[in-house]
Structures are given as C-alpha cells and as structure tokens.
N, C-alpha and C positions, 0 to 999 in steps of 0.2 A: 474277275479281277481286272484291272486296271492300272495303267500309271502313267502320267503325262510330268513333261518336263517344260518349262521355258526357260531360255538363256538370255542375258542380255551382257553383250561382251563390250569394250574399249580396248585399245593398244595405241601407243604413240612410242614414239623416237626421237630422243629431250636433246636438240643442239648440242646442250651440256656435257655431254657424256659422248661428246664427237660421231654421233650418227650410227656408232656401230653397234648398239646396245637398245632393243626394243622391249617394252616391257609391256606386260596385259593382262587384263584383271577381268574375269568371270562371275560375272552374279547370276543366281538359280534359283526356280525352286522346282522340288519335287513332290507331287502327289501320287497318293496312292492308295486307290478304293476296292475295298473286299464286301459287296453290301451286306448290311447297311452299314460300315465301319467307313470312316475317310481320313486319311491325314496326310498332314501339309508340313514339309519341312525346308528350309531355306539354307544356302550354304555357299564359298566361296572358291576360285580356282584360281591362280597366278602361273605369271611365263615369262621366260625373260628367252630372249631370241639374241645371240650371237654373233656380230659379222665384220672380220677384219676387215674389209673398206665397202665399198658401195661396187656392188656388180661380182663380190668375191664367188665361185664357184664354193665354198665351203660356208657353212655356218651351223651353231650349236646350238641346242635348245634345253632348258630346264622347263620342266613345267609342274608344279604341284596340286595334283587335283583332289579335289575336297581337303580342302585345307581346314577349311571352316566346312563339315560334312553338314549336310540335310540331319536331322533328329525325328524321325516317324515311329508313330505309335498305333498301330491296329490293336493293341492286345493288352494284357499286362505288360509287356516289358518296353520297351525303348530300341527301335534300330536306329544303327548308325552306320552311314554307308566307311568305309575304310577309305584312309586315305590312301592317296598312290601319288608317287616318285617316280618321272618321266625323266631320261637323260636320252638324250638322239644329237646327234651328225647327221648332216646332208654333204653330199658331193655332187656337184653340177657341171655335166659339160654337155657343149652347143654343139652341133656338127654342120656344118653350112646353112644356119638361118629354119632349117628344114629339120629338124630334127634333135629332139634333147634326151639325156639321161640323166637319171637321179638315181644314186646309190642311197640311201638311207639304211643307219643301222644303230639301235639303243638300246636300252634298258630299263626295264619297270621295277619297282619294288613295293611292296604291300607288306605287314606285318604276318598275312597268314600263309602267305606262297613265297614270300623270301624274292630274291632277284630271280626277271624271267628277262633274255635275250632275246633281243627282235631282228631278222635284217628283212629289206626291201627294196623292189627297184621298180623303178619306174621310166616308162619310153614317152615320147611327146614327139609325136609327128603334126607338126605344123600349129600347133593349138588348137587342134580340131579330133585328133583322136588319141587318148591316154591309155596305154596296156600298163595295168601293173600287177605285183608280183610279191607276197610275202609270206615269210615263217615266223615260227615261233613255238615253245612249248606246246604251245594251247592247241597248235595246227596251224593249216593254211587258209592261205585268201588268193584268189584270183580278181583282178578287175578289170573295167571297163568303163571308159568314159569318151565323150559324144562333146561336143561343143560346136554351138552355129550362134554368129553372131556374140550377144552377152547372154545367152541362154545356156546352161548344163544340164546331161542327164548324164548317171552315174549309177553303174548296180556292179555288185561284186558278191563274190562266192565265197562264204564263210567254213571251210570243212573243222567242224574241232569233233576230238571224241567221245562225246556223247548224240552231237549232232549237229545238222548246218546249217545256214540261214542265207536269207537271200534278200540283201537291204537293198536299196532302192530309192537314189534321192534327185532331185530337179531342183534345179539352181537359176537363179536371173541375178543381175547386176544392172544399175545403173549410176549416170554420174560419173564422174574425173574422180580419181583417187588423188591422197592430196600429193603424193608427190607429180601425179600430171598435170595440177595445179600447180604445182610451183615451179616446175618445166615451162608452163606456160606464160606463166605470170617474168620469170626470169627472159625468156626470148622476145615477150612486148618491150619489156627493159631497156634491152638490147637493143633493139627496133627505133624505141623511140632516143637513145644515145646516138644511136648512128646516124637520124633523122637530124639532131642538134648538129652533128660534127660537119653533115653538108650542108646546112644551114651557113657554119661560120665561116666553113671554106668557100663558097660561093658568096658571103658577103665581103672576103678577104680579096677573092679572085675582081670582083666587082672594081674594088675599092685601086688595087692597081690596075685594073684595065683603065679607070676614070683619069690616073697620075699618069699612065704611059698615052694616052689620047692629047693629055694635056701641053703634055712635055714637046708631043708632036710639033702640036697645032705654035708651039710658042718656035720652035725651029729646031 
C-alpha cells in the first residue's frame, strides 16, 4: 500500500480589507495504490487568518479542510476523505529580542468525532531552537526544531492510543517575502525623497549665498 500527496498553496492579504484579514486556498491531490489497483482523487482547503493590526500578539484562524474532499476508489465503493473544521487562537509574546512564546489553543470538528479540543505551546529561543508542546483527545505531541541560516529540521513525538509516530521534516526558504519587499521597496522611497529634499535645500541655500555675496560686493 501506498499514498502520495502533493499541495500546491497561495495566501495573500487584499489592501481592501485593511491588512488584517489573510486568506488561502489549497489545491491537492491524493493518490492511493493497493497493487494492482490505483486511484487518484483531487480536492480543495480554505483559511482565513485573523489580525487586529500588524505586529498584534493575538490572531485567529478558520481553516476548512477538504472542503472540496479527494473522491478514491480502490474497490466497489467510493472513499471520501471527511471534511474538518479548524478554529484556533494564537497568543504571542517576545521577552528581550531573545526569546518568544506562543500559546495556541482550538478546535476541530469532523462529522464522526464531533468537536475535539486542542491546546499548545510553543518557546522560540532566538529563531534558532523551537520546543513545543501539545494535547488533545487523540494524545500528545512533543517537538523539536533546529534552524541555521534559511534551512529547518523539525521532528516530533506523536504518542496517540493506539500508537506513535515519529514525523520528521527539512525545510529551506529562499527569496524576500513580499512584505520584506515592500519594506524595502518603501525605505528606497524614502531615500530617494530625502535625496530630492537636499537637493532643493542646497539649491535654495546656493541661491541666497549668490544674493547675500551680491549684496556684499554692491555695499
């Protein structure tokens, strides 16, 4: 048996809607081969991301996954993966540049498990080492994550009971995110304004030094 997944995600944050309101859309699909049987099923996810101004320590998330579910078929019948109901809170705070927390705490809903309560937390010492920490009906999780550079390595302890798992994932980033782009692009701006403004004051300054010289020279 078998089953491979690929995603391919977007999210943006529309002016329109004053910056505090992220939204993001999830395309997939799912395969799944039992030989010689194979099939292929495609489906959608949505998120809308919460945040009373820019830099707030607090924000809220919806997320609807499998909205549009994958439709697989090994057999006679038809699977459909279930859809689920993400609601989560974050709470962030910084402690001297050195040191962050995140509280997170939500709730899932599924048609056959009804609502399951989540909390979690998380420590961030420097951007370089992540301990985290969460419950849930299902069991617990322990983590761990590692960052050098724009490289990540990530594994955590799944205990649930029937049994555990031990995921394991590596991460690279490259490229300006667009808001460091716009950071950037805003302080050239800036730059070249201010470039303008001693331009005309030094043509103004020029301009009476020439009238006070003048004035001199005449008595």
């Amino acid at each position: 048996y078998a089953e491979t997944a690929l995603y391919l995600s977007y999210a943006l944050r529309p002016r329109l809607l004053g910056r505090a309101v992220s939204l993001g859309v999830t395309a997939k699909t799912l395969t799944q081969s039992l030989t010689p049987w194979s099939s292929t099923g495609a489906g959608l996810d949505f998120g809308v991301v919460l945040e009373p101004s820019a830099g707030s320590p607090v924000s809220l998330a919806v997320v609807f996954q499998d909205a549009v579910a994958p439709r697989l078929r090994l057999d006679e019948s038809t699977d459909v993966a279930p859809a689920t109901l993400h609601l989560a809170g974050t709470l962030r705070r910084s402690f001297g540049g050195r040191c962050a927390l995140g509280l997170h705490a939500g709730v899932q809903r599924t048609r056959a498990h009804g609502w399951i309560p989540r909390a979690g937390l998380e420590c961030d010492f420097r951007h370089n080492l992540v301990l985290r920490a969460g419950v849930s009906r299902e069991g617990s999780v322990f983590g761990l994550g590692l960052r050098w550079g724009s490289y990540g390595l990530d594994y955590a302890y799944l205990s649930r009971t029937d049994a555990a798992t031990h995921p394991v994932s590596l991460g690279a980033a490259w490229g300006a995110s667009r808001d460091e782009r716009r950071s950037a692009l805003e302080s050239q701006q800036q730059a070249h304004r201010e470039t303008e403004l001693r331009a005309r004051l030094q043509t103004l300054l020029e301009a009476r030094q020439a009238s006070a010289q003048a004035a001199y020279e005449r008595g």
